[in-house]
C-alpha positions, 0 to 999 in steps of 0.5 A: 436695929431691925431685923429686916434691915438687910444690907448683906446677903450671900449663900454658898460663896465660892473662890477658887484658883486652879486648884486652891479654894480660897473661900468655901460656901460662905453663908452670912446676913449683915444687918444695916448699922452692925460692925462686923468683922471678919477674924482670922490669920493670914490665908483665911480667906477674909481679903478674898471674901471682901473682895468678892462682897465689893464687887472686885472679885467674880465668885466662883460660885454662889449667890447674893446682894450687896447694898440692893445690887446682885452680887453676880449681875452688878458689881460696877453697881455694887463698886458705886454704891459702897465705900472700900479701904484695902490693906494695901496703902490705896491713896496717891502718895506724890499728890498732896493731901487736898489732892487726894480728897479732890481726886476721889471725890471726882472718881466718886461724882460728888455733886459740886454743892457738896465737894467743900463741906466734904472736903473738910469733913475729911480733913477734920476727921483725919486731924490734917486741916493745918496739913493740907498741903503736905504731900502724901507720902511725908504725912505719918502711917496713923493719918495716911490711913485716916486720909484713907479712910476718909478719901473711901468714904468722901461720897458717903456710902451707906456700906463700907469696907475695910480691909485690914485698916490698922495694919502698921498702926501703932496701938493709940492711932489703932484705938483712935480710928476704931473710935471714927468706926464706931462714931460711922456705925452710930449713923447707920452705916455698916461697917465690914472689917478684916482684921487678925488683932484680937482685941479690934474684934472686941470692938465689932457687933459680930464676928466670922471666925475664918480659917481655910476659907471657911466660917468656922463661928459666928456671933457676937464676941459675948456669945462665941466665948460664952460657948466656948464648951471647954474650961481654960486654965492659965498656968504660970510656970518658971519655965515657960517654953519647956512647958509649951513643948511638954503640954503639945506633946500631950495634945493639949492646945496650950498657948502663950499670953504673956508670961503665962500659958492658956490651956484648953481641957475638958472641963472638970479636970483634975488641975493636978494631972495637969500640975504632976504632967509638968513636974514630971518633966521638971517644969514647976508651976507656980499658979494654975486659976481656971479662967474666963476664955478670950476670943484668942481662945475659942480661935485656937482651939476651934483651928486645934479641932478642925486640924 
């Protein structure tokens, strides 16, 4: 992938309504070929970047390009040249499933010559060609989305969007479709993806961290948690949410992973201060092992900070 492969470049990105910044001076270069995610809870500000990148939304401010078009002077063009799946479900669920492909090929002007072998590409990928005829809406939530999918991309875009595609996906149709991801990626497409599950970020090239509208990191997930400057501790405990509410009260941004807890501490602290804190309320510990941070790490504790 070579630097110069541009397809995605926007400064001071800018969404505001009446009073609320949606999203606030978003810097960001996507290279052609990458997965790149934008991680973050509900109300981060991801869907509104989208949007705006798509050419849906007008920026308040701020300047760019998408896929060769001007961000602010082009976004019919911009809608033509990309492929977009929202969170919400986008296909019309009374029509069958070959109705569907037949319609957005038509919204899309896919050449004639090309509507067959288009046509069942789709089918093929969403696992529908015996089902061809079923109406939308019966078809299970995992090949809803993949038709979705498809049906975003019938007229082969070189930029796609989604936005939140797995939502309501169970972890094995997830696992699947980020597979087809992957597999659009290793032909050259660029691939922009929302998402709030923690392990689909693992699987993007890079990734913005967003909260309040804001980048709060960027890189790759190797490289946002290996600077990740504090050492985290997992501690098992006997009773587990007596000792979440005696680490908070002691502003320490301790989090739930299972049956254990995730602190973040300076690091070269003294385990035992941590160990005699939790006693000292009754709580007993039976391990604390320092630890490897994960993503979910490094986005608690860069929210903990900007709070």
């Amino acid at each position: 992938m070579r630097e110069q492969e541009t397809v995605v470049e926007v400064r001071g990105l800018t969404k505001v309504f009446g009073d609320f910044v949606a999203v606030s001076r978003v810097d960001l270069t996507i290279r052609r070929g990458e997965i790149f995610g934008f991680l973050g809870p509900n109300g981060a500000g991801k869907s509104t970047t989208i949007k705006m990148l798509c050419g849906i939304l007008p920026p308040s401010s701020g300047e760019g390009m998408v896929a060769g078009c001007d961000l602010l002077k082009e976004r019919v063009e911009i809608k033509r040249q990309i492929g977009y799946m929202s969170q919400r479900f986008s296909l019309y669920e009374e029509l069958s499933v070959e109705e569907n492909i037949d319609f957005f090929m038509g919204v899309y002007n896919v050449p004639r010559a090309r509507k067959r072998e288009r046509k069942e590409w789709v089918l093929e990928m969403a696992g529908l060609k015996e089902r061809r005829k079923a109406v939308t809406k019966m078809l299970p939530q995992g090949h809803r989305q993949r038709l979705a999918l498809g049906c975003a991309i019938v007229h082969e875009p070189s930029v796609v969007f989604l936005d939140e595609p797995t939502s309501g996906v169970d972890p094995v149709m997830r696992r699947r479709f980020w597979g087809i991801i992957n597999e659009l990626s290793n032909e050259g497409k660029t691939i922009i993806v929302t998402t709030h599950y923690l392990d689909e970020a693992e699987y993007c090239n890079r990734l913005a961290l967003m909260h309040e509208g804001k980048i709060a990191a960027l890189g790759t997930p190797s490289e946002l948690k290996h600077g990740h400057k504090e050492e985290v501790l997992e501690i098992e405990l006997d009773r587990i949410f007596e000792g979440l509410s005696v680490l908070a009260s002691r502003a320490l941004a301790a989090s739930l992973f299972g049956r254990t807890l995730h602190v973040p501490v300076k690091r070269g602290t003294p385990t035992s201060e941590i160990i005699e804190l939790l006693r000292g309320y009754g709580v007993e510990v039976r391990r604390v092992e320092s630890i490897p941070p994960s993503l979910e790490d490094v986005f608690v504790s860069l929210i903990e900070k900007r709070r």
